[in-house]
C-alpha positions as CSV (number, residue, x, y, z in Angstrom):
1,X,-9.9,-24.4,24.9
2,X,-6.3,-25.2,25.0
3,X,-4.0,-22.0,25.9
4,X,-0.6,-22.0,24.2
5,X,1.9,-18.7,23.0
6,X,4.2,-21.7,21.8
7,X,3.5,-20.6,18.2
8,X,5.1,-17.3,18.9
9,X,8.1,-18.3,20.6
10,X,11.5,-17.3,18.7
11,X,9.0,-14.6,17.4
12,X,9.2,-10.7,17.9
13,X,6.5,-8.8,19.0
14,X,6.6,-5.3,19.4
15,X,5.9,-3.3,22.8
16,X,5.2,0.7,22.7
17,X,5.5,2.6,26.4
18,X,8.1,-0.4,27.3
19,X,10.5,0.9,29.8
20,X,7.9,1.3,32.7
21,X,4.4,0.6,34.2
22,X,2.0,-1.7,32.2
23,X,4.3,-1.4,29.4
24,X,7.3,-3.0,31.7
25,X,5.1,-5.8,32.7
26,X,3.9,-6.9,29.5
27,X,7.9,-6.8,27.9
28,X,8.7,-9.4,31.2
29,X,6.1,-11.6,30.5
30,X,6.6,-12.3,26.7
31,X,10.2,-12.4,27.0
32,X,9.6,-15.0,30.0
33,X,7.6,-17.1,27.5
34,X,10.3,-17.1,25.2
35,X,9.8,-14.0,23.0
36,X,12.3,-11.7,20.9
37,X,10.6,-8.1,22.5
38,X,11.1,-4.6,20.7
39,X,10.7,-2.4,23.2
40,X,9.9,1.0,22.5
41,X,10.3,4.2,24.4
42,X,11.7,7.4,25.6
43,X,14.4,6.2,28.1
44,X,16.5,3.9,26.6
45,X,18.3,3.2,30.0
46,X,15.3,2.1,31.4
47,X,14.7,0.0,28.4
48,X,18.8,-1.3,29.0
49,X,18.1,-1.8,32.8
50,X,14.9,-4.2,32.1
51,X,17.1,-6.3,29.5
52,X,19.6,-6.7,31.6
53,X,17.2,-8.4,34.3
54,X,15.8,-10.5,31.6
55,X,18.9,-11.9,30.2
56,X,18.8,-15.3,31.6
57,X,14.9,-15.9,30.0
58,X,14.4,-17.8,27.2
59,X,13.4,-14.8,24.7
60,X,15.3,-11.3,25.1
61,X,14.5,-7.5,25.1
62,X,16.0,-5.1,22.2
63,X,15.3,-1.6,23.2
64,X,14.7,0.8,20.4
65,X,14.2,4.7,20.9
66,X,10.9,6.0,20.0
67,X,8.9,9.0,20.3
68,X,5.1,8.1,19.9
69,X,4.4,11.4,18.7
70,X,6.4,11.5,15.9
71,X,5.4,9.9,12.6
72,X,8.6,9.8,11.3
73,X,10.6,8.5,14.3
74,X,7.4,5.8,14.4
75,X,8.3,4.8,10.9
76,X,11.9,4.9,10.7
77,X,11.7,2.3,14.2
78,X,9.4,0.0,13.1
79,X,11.8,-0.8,9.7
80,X,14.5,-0.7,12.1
81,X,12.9,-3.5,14.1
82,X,11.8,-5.0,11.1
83,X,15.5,-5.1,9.8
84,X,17.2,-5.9,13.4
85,X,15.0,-8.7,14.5
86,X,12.8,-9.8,11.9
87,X,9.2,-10.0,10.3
88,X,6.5,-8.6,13.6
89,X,3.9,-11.2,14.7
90,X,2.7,-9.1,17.5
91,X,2.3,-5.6,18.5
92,X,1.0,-4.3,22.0
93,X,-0.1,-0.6,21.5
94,X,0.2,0.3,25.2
95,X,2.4,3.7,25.2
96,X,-0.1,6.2,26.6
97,X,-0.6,9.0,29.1
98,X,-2.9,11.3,30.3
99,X,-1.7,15.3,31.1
100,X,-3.4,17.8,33.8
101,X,-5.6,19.7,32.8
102,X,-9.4,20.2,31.8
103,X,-12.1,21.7,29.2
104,X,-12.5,24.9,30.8
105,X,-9.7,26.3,31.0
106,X,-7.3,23.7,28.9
107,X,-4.0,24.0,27.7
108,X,-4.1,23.3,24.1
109,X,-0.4,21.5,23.9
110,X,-1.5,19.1,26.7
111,X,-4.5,17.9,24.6
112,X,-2.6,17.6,21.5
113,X,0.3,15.5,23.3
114,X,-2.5,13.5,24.7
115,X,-4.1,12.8,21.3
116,X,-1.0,12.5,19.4
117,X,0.0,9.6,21.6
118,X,-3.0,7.9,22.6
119,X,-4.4,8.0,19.0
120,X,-2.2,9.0,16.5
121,X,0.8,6.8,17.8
122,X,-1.5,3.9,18.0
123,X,-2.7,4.3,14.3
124,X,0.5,4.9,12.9
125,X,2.1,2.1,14.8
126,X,-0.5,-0.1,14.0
127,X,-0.5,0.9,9.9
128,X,3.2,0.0,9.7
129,X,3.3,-3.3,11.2
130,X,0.0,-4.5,9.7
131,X,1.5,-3.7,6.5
132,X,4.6,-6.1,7.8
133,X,2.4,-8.7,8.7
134,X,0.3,-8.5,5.4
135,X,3.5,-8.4,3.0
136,X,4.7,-11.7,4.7
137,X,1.2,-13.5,5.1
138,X,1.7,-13.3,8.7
139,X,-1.5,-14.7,11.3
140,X,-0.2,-12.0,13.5
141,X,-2.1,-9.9,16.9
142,X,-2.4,-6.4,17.4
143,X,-3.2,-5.2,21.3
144,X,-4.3,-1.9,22.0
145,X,-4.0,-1.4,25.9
146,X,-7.3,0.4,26.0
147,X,-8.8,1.4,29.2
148,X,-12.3,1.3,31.7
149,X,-12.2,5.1,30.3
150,X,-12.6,3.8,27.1
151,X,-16.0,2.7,28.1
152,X,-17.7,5.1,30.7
153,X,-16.8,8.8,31.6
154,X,-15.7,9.4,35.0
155,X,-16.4,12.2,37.8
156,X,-12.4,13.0,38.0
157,X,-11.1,16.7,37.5
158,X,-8.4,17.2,35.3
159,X,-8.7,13.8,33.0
160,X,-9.9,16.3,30.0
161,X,-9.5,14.2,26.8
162,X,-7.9,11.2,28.2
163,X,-11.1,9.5,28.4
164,X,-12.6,10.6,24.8
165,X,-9.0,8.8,23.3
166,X,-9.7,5.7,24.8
167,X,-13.5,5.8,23.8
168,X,-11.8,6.2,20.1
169,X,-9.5,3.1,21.3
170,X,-12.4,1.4,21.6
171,X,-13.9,2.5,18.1
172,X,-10.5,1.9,16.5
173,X,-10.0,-1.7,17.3
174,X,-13.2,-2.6,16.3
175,X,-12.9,-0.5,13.0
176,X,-9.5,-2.1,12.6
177,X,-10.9,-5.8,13.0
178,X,-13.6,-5.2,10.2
179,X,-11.0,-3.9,7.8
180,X,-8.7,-6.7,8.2
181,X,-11.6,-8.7,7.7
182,X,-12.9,-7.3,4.6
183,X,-9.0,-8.2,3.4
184,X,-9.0,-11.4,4.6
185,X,-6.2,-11.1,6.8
186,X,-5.9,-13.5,9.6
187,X,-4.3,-10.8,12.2
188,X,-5.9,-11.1,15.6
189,X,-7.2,-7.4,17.3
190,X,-7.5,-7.3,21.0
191,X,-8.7,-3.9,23.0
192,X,-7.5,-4.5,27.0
193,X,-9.6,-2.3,28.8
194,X,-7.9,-2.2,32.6
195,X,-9.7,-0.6,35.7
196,X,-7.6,1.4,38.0
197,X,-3.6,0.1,37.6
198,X,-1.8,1.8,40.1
199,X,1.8,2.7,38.3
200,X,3.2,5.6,38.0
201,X,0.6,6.5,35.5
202,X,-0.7,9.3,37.6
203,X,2.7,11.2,38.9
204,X,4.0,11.3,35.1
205,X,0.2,12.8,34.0
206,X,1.2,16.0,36.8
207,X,-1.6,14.5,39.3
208,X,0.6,13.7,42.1
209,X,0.8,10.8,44.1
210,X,-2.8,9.7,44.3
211,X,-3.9,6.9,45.8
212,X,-7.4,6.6,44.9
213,X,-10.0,4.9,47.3
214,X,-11.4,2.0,45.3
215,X,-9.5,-1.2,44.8
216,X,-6.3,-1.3,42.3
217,X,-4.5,-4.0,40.3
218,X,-1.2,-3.8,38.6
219,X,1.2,-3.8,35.9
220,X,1.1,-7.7,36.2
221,X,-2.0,-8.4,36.3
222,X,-2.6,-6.2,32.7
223,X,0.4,-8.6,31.5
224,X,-1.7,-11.6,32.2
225,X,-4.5,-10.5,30.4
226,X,-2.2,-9.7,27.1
227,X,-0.6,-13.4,27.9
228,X,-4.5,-15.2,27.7
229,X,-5.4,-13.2,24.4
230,X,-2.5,-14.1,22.2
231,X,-2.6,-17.8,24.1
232,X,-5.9,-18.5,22.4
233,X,-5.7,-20.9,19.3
234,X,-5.8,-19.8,16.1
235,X,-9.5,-19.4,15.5
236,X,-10.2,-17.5,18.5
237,X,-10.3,-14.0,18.7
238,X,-10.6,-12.2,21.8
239,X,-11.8,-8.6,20.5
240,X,-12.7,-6.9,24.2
241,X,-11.2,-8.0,27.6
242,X,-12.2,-6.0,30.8
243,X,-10.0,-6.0,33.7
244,X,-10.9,-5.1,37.2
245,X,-10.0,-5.5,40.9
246,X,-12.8,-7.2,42.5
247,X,-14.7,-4.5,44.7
248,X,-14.0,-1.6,42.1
């Protein structure tokens, strides 16, 4: 099998949760293999910072202000792209986080900003540029960064419903490959399902500065895995990737 993104290059993808972490990562490496890069987020001087640093690469970062958990800012952003950079050939879902608390004694607003980003953001984002892709007979890729959590419940206080939005990450982009199926629409769907990344992940979720005692990998090493799925040709589809430090 012959890896090659060449058929994306000069194209724009679109990157949710850009201006740090995973999300950071994954905007260096496309824009490194020649790719226009929306990147979405919060902190737009981040998102300025991290296309400065890329300037000299052969694609380039735009950085667009998005709250995930707004349907209407989600909307309004991806026409914006749509009309700033052009038609989307790929979209990496990776904005997520994970807030403090538990099932016990849980604080309702922490679930619900948990779920409306995780899940929520994810669909809308997803609904918007699929209907891009479809409207211009695109062969596009949707990523959802998923995670190990996705898959298997841990023994880890205060996760609460972090876990049970990546096991619908999980549902969702298999759901999502069937339907574009069933319309005969040639967009890729990738769910990346990463072990313990040590970002700041953890310190933004209220946990502290945990260093957990199994082995970690890192923004990068996500980014490569996103790089290999959308390398594959045409006729491959890569629906469920697993990474993992060895040892973990």
């Amino acid at each position: 099998m012959v890896l090659s993104l060449e058929r994306f290059v000069g194209k724009v993808a679109v990157v949710t949760g850009a201006s740090a972490g995973i999300g950071k990562a994954i905007v260096e490496e496309l824009v490194k293999n020649g790719i226009i890069v929306a990147g979405l987020a919060r902190r737009t001087d981040r998102l300025h910072e991290l296309s400065q640093a890329l300037s000299k690469e052969k694609g380039k970062l735009h950085g667009f202000k998005c709250d995930m958990t707004k349907e209407a800012e989600i909307k309004s952003t991806i026409q914006e792209v749509i009309k700033k950079l052009g038609n989307i050939h790929i979209l990496v879902n990776n904005a997520g986080l994970m807030q403090s608390t538990d099932l016990i004694n849980g604080d309702t607003e922490k679930w619900k900003t948990t779920i409306d980003t995780n899940i929520l953001g994810l669909l809308i984002a997803t609904r918007e540029v699929v209907q891009n892709m479809k409207a211009n007979n695109i062969e596009g890729h949707i990523v959802h960064i998923n995670s190990i959590l996705g898959h298997t419940v841990a023994d880890f206080p205060n996760v609460n419903v972090y876990g049970a939005t990546k096991y619908a990450v999980t549902a969702l982009a298999e759901t999502l490959r069937l339907d574009l199926r069933r319309e005969k629409l040639k967009i890729k769907v990738t769910s990346i399902s990463p072990g313990y990344v040590k970002t700041e992940f953890q310190k933004v979720a209220g946990l502290g500065d945990i260093d957990l005692p199994i082995p970690a990998i890192y923004g990068p090493d996500v980014a490569e895995a996103v790089i290999y799925a959308l390398s594959t040709a045409p006729h491959i589809n890569v629906t469920e990737l697993t990474v993992q430090a060895v040892g973990s």
